[in-house]
C-alpha positions as CSV (number, residue, x, y, z in Angstrom):
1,X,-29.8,352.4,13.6
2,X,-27.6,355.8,14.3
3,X,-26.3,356.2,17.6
4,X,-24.4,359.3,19.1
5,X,-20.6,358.3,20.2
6,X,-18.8,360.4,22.4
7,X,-15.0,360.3,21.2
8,X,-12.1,362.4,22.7
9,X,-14.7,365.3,23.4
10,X,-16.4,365.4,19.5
11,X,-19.7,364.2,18.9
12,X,-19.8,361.8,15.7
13,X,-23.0,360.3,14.1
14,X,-22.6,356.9,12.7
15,X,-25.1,354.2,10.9
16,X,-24.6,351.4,12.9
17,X,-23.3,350.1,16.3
18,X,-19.0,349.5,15.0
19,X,-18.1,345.8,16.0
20,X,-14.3,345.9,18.3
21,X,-12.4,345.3,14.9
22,X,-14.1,348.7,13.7
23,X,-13.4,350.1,16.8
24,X,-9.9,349.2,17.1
25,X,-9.7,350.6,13.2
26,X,-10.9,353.9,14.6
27,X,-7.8,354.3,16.6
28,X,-9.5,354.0,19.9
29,X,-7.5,352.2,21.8
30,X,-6.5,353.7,25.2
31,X,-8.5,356.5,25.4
32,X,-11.6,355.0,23.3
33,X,-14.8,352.8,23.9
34,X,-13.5,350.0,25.4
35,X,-10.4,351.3,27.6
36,X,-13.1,353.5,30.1
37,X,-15.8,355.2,28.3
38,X,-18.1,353.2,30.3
39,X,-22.0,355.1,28.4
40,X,-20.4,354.0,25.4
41,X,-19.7,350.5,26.4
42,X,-22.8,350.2,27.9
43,X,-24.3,351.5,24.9
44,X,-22.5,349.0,22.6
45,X,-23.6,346.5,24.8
46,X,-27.6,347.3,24.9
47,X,-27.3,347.0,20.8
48,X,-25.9,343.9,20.9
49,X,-22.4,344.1,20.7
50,X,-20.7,340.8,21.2
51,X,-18.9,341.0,24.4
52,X,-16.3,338.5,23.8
53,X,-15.4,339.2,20.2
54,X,-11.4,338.9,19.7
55,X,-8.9,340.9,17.9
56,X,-6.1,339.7,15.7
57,X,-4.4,339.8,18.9
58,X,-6.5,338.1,20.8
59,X,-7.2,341.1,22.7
60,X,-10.9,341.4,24.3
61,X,-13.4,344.2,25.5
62,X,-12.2,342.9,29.4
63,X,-9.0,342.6,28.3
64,X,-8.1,346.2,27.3
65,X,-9.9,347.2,30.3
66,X,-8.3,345.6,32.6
67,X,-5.2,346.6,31.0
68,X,-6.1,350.5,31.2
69,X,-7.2,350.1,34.8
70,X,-11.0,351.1,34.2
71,X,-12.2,348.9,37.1
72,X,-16.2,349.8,36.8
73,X,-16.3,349.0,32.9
74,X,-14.5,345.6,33.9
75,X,-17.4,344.9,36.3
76,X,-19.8,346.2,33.9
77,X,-18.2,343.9,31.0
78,X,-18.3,340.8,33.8
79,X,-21.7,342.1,34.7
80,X,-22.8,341.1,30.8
81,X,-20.9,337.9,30.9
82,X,-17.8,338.4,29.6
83,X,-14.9,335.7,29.5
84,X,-12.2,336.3,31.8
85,X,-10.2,333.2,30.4
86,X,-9.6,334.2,27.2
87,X,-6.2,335.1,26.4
88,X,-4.2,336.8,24.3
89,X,-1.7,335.5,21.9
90,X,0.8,335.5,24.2
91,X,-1.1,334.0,26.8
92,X,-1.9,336.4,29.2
93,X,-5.5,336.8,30.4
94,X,-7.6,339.9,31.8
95,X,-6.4,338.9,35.4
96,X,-2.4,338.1,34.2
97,X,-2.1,341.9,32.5
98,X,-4.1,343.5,35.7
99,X,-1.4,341.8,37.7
100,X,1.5,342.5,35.8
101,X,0.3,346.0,35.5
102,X,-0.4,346.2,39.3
103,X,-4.0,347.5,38.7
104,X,-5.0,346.2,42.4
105,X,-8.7,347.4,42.2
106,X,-9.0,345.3,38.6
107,X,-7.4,342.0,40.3
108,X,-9.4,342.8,43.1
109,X,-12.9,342.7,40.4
110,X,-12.0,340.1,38.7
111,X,-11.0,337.3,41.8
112,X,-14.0,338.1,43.2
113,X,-16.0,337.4,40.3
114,X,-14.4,334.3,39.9
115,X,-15.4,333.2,43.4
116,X,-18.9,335.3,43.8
117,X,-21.5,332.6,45.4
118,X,-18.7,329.7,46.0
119,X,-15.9,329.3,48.9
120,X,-13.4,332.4,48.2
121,X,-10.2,331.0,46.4
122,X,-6.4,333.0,46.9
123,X,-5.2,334.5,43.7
124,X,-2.9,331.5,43.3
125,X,-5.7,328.7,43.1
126,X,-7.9,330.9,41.1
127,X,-4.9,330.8,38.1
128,X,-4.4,326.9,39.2
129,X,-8.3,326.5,38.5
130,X,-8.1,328.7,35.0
131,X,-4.8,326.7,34.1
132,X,-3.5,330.5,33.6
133,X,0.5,330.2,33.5
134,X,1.1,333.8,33.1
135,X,-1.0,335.1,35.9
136,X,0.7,331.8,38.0
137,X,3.8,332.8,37.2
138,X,3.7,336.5,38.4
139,X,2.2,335.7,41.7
140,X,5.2,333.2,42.2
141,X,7.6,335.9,41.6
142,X,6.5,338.0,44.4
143,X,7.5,334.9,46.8
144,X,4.0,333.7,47.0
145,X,4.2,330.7,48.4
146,X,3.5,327.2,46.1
147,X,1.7,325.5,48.4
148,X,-0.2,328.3,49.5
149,X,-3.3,326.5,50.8
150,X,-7.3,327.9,50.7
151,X,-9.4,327.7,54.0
152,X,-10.4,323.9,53.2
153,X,-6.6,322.9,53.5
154,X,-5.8,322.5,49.3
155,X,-2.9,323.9,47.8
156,X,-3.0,324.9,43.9
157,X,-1.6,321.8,42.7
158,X,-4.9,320.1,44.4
159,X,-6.8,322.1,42.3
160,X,-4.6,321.9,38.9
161,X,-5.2,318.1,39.8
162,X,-8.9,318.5,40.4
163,X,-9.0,320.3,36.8
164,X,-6.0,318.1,35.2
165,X,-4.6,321.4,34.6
166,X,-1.0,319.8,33.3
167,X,0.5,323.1,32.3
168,X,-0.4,325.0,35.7
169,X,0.9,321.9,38.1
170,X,4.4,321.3,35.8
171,X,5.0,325.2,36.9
172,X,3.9,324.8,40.5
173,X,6.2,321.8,40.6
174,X,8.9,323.8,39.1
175,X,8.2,326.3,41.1
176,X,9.0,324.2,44.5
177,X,5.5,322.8,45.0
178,X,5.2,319.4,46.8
179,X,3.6,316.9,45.2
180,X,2.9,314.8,48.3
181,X,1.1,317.7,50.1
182,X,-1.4,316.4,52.5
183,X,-4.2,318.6,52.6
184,X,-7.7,318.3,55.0
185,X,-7.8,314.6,55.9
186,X,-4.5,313.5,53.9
187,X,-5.6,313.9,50.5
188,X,-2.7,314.1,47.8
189,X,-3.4,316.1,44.4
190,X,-2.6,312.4,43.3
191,X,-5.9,311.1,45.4
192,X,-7.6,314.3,43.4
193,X,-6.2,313.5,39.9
194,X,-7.5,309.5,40.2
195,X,-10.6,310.3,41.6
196,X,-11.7,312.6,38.4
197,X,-9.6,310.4,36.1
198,X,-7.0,313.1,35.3
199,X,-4.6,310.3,33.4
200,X,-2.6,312.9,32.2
201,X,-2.3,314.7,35.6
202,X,-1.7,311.1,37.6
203,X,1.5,310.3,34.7
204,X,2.7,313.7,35.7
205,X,2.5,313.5,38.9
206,X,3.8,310.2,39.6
207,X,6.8,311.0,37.4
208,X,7.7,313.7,39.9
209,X,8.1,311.8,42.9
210,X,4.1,311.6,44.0
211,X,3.8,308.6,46.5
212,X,1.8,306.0,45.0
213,X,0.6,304.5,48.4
214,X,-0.4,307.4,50.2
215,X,-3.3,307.1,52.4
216,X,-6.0,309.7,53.5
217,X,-7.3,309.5,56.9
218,X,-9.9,306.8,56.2
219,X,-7.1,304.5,54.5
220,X,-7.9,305.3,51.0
221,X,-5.1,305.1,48.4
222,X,-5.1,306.9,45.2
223,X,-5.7,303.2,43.8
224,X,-9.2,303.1,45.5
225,X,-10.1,306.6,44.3
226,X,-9.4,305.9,40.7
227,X,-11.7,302.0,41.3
228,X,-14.3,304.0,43.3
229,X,-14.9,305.9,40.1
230,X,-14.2,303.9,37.6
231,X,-11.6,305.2,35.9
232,X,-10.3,302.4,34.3
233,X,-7.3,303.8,32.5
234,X,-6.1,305.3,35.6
235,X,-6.8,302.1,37.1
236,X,-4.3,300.3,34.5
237,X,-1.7,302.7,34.6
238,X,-1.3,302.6,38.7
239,X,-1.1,299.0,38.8
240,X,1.4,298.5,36.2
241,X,3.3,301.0,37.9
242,X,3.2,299.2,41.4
243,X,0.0,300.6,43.3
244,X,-0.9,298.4,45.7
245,X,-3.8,296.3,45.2
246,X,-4.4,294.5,48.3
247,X,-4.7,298.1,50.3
248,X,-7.3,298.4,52.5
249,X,-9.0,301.4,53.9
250,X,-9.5,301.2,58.0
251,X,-13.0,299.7,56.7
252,X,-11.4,296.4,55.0
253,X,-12.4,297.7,51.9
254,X,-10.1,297.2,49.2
255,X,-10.0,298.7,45.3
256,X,-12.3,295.5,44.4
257,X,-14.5,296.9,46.8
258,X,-14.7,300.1,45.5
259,X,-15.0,299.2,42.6
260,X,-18.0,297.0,43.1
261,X,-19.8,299.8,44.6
262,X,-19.9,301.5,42.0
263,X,-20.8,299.2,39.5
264,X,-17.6,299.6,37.5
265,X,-17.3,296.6,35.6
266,X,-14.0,297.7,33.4
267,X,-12.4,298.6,36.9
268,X,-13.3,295.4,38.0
269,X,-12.1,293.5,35.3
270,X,-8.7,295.4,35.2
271,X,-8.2,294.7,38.9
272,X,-9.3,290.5,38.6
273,X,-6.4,290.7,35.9
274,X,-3.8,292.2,38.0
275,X,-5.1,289.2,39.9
276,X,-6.8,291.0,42.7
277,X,-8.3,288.5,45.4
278,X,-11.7,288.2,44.6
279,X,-13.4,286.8,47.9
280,X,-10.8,289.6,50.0
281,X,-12.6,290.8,52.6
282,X,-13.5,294.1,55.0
283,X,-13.0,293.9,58.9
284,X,-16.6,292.9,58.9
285,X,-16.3,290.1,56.8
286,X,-18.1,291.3,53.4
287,X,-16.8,290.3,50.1
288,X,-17.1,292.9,46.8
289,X,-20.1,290.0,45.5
290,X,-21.5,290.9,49.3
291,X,-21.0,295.2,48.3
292,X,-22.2,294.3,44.9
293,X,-25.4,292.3,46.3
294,X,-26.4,295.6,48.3
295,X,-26.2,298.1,45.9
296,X,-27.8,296.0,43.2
297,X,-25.3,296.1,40.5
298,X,-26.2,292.7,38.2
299,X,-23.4,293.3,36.4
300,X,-20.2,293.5,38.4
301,X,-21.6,290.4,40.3
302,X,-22.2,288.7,37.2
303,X,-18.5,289.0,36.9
304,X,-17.1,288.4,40.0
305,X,-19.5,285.0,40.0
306,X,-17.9,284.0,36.5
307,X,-13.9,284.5,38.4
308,X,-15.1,281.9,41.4
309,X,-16.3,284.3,43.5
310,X,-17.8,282.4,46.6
311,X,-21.9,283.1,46.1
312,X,-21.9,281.6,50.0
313,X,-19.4,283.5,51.8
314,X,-20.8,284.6,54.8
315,X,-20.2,287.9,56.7
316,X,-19.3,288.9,60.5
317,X,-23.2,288.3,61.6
318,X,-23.4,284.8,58.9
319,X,-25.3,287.3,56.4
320,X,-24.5,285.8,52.7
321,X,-25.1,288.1,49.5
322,X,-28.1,285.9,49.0
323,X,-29.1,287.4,52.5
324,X,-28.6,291.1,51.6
325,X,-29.9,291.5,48.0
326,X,-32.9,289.9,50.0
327,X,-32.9,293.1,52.5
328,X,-32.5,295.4,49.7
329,X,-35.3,293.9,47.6
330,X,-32.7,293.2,44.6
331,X,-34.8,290.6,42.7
332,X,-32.4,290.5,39.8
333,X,-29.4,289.9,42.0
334,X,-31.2,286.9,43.7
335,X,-31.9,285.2,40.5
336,X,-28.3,285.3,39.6
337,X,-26.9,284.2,42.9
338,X,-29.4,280.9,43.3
339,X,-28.4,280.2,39.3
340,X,-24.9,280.1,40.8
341,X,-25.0,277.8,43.8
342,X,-26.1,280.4,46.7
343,X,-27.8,278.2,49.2
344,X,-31.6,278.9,49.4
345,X,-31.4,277.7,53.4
346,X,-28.3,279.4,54.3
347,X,-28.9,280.8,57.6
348,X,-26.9,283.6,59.9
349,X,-25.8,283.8,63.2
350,X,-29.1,284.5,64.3
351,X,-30.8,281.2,62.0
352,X,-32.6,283.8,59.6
353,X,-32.6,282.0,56.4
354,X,-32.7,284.4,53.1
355,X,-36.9,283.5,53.2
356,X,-36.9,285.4,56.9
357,X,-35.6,288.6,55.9
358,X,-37.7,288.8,52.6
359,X,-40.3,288.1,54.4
360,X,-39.5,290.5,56.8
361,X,-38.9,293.4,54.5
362,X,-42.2,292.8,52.5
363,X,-39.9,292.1,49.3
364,X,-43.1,290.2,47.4
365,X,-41.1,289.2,44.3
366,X,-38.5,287.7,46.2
367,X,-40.4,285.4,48.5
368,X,-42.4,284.4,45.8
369,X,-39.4,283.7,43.7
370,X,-37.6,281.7,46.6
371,X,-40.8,279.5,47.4
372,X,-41.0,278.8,43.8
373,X,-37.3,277.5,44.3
374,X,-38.2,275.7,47.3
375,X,-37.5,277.6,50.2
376,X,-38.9,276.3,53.5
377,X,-41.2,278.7,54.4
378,X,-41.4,276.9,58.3
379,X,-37.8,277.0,59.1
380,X,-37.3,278.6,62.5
381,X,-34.5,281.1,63.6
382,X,-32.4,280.8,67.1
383,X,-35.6,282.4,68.7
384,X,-37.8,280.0,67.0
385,X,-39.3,282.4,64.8
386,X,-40.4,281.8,61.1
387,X,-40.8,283.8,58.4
388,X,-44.4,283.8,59.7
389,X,-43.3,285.7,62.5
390,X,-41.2,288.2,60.9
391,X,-43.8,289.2,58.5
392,X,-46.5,289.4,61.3
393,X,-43.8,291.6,63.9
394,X,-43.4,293.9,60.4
395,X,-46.8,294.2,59.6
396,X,-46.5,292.5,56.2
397,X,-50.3,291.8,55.2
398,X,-49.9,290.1,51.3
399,X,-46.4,288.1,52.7
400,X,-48.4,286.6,55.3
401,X,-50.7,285.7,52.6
402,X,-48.1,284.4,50.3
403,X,-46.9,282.6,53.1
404,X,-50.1,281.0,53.7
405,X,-50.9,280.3,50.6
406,X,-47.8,278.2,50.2
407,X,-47.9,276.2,53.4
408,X,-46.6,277.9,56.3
409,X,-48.0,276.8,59.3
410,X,-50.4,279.5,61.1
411,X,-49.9,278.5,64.6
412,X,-46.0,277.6,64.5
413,X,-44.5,278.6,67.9
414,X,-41.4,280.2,68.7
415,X,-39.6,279.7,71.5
416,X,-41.6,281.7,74.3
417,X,-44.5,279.8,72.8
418,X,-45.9,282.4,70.7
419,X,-47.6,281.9,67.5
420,X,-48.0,284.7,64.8
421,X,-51.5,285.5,66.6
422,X,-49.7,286.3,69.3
423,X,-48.2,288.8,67.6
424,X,-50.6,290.6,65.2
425,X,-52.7,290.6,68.4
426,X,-50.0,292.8,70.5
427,X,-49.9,295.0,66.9
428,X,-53.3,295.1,66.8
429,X,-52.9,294.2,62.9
430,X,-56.6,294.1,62.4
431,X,-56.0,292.9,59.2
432,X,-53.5,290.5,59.5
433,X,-55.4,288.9,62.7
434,X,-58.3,288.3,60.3
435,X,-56.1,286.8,57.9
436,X,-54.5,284.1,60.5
437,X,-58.0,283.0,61.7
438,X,-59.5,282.8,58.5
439,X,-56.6,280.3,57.9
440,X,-57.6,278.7,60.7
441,X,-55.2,280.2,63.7
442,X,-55.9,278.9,67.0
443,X,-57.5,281.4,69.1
444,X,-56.7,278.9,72.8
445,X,-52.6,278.9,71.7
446,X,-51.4,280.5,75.0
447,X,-47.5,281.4,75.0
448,X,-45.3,280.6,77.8
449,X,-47.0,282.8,80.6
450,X,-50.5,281.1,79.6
451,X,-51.4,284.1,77.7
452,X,-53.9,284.0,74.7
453,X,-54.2,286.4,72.1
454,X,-57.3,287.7,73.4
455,X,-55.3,288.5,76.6
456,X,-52.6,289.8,75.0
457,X,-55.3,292.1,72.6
458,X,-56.7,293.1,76.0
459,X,-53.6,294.0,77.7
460,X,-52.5,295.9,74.9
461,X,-55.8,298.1,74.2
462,X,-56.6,296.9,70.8
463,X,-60.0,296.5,71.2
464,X,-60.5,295.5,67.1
465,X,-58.8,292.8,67.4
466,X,-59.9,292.0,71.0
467,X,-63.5,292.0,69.4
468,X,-62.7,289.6,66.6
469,X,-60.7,287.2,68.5
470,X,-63.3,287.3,71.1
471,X,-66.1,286.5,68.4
472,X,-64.0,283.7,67.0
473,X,-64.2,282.1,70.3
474,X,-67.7,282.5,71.0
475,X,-68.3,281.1,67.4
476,X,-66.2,277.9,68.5
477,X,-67.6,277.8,71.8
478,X,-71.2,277.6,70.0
479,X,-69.9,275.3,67.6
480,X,-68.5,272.9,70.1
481,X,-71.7,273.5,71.9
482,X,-73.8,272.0,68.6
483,X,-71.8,269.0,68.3
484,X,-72.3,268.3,71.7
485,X,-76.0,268.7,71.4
486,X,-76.1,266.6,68.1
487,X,-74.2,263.6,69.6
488,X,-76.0,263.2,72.7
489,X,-79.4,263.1,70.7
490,X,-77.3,260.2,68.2
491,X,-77.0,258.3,71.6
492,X,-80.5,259.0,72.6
493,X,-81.9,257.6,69.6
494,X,-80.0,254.4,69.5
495,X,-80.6,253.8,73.1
């Protein structure tokens, strides 16, 4: 294809689009395509021109650019995604020459492309973020300041931490940077380099003087970071250099903990063999087998069961792991816990037993799974309630059923003298009251203030259920009535 290219005021007619090597070739260099003949850029561009291609040099298209000061073919160049981190051979990038040169309208492009649609970085981060040494170290020349921070509180060693940028931080150190810089709620660049597993960055760091046993405002060390994300090297290498591994956070929770919650077996493991406690526990009372029994995580409670950890230890309100993966519906977990001693019966402060608060939260495989193992479906809480109840309060239709099925009793009372009836009736379950009498509920039960559920149905408004309760009764009533009738004519005849 032949294009027209305007070149120091000529008009020459090649075959083909030249690539930058061909331009450069040409001789056009400062005056030329790239250095601010913005139509021919463009041009070049529309035809396919590869905006990123390198010299020998390393120079780019944005490069020279920015070096000539040609601020609208630098937003043009950006415009067509151009790389503003490539460098040179000498390590200098589009915004390090634009700086050096003190084109302020090019710097001014170029940081704001850099930031366009996220939180606005200082010059400073932006070079921390792009590990760029050169354009780092002509802003600390000027004075800027090391620990020059952004609006959320970081300084630029945060953000070399947050990258593992080890190049960018060992100059910000040199520089006069503090390594222990407490940023928006305490947090270190150490906290940052363990939480994304920097190992690298977290050597570095702790090498120049960063304090292992800093806390952010919630108590977390850098330790708990590095478990919370399962970074297991990082892990390793703060413990053997003296992290503390009892910390807790204002929660109780220690690494183990963190760990735990996020199902990092190899953090766990690492921690259990720098001999971390493995039944420590928060202010609440909750082991990591408890924090491992919520979130589901087979797993790392697989291990911490094999290291002795207590399947029975009971939390501030008496709730055992068994008792929560029941509340979250972890079916898996629960098999694993009763296959390592958890008591089926175990019961909380309140008498629920692991049975209740399946029940309760309509986990189907789970109460099947503990009546299988022999769970007393009939065993009743401080209030006198059984599982019964609780599935009847929640509106549990097939765990009454299952219930049923496998021998609760329908009319157990609790301690205001109200069966599951009762109940359903005051829910106006219409379903679930079906369900009871068909299994044979008493419709007469009355509860401590003599009501029935057909009082309690009437009180309430449920006129379903106040229809078929009040049909059961008239069914006894004539079935009593029968009997009556059929014995007095036995008499007769004998007589």
């Amino acid at each position: 294809m032949s294009c027209i290219i305007r070149w120091w005021g000529d008009i020459q007619v090649c075959s083909h689009v030249p690539t930058f090597a061909q331009v450069q070739l040409l001789g056009i260099h400062r005056q030329g395509l790239v250095a601010g003949q913005e139509e021919v850029v463009k041009l070049l561009v529309a035809t396919g021109a590869a905006v990123n291609v390198q010299s020998q040099n390393g120079f780019t298209p944005l490069y020279m650019a920015a070096q000539e000061n040609h601020d609208n073919v630098v937003r043009f160049l950006l415009a067509n995604e151009a790389n503003q981190s490539l460098a040179t051979e000498d390590g200098f990038t589009p915004l390090a020459v634009a700086m050096q040169q003190g084109h302020d309208k090019v710097v001014a492009v170029l940081l704001e492309n850099d930031t366009r649609g996220k939180v606005r970085l200082p010059a400073l981060h932006i070079a921390a973020k792009k590990d760029d040494c050169k354009a780092a170290a002509l802003l600390l020349q000027n004075n800027h300041n090391p620990d020059v921070t952004s609006k959320s509180g970081f300084t630029p060693l945060h953000i070399a931490a947050h990258y593992g940028n080890e190049s960018i931080a060992n100059l910000l150190l040199n520089r006069g940077a503090d390594v222990n810089y407490a940023a928006k709620h305490n947090i270190t660049p150490l906290h940052v380099a363990a939480k994304w597993g920097k190992t690298n960055m977290v050597s570095l760091l702790l090498e120049k003087g960063a304090n292992i046993e800093s806390k952010t405002r919630d108590g977390l060390t850098p330790l708990h970071c590095a478990a919370r994300s399962g970074h297991e090297q990082v892990v390793d290498m703060m413990l053997e250099r003296g992290a503390p591994i009892s910390s807790k956070t204002k929660n109780g929770l220690a690494p183990l903990h963190m760990a735990s919650q996020g199902d990092h077996v190899d953090a766990a493991r690492i921690l259990l063999y720098h001999r971390a406690s493995v039944d420590e526990v928060t202010v609440d009372y909750l082991t990591a087998l408890h924090v491992a029994a919520h979130c589901g995580h087979v797993r790392v409670a697989k291990l911490l069961l094999d290291r002795k950890a207590d399947p029975n230890a009971r939390a501030l309100n008496g709730f055992t792991p068994l008792h929560i993966a029941c509340k979250k519906n972890r079916i898996k977990v629960v098999e694993l816990l009763l296959k390592h001693g958890a008591s089926i019966e175990a019961t909380t402060e309140s008498g629920l037993t692991p049975l209740h608060v399946a029940s309760f939260m309509g986990c189907m495989n789970i109460v099947i799974y503990l009546l299988q193992h022999e769970a007393n479906p009939d065993v009743p809480t401080v209030r006198g309630e059984t599982p019964l109840h609780l599935a009847a309060r929640a509106n549990q239709t097939d765990i009454i059923r299952i219930l049923l099925r496998n021998g609760a009793q329908v009319d157990a009372r609790a301690r205001e003298q109200q069966t599951p009836l009762h109940i359903a009736s005051r829910l106006g379950n219409v379903d679930i009251v079906m369900l009871l009498l068909q299994h044979g509920a008493a419709v007469d039960s009355t509860t401590k203030d003599l009501y029935t559920a057909l009082h309690i149905a009437g009180k309430e408004g449920q006129e379903e259920v106040k229809y078929l309760v009040g049909r059961r009764i008239m069914d006894h009533i004539d079935t009593v009535h029968l009997i009556e009738r059929f014995w007095r004519k036995r008499q007769e005849y004998f007589i």
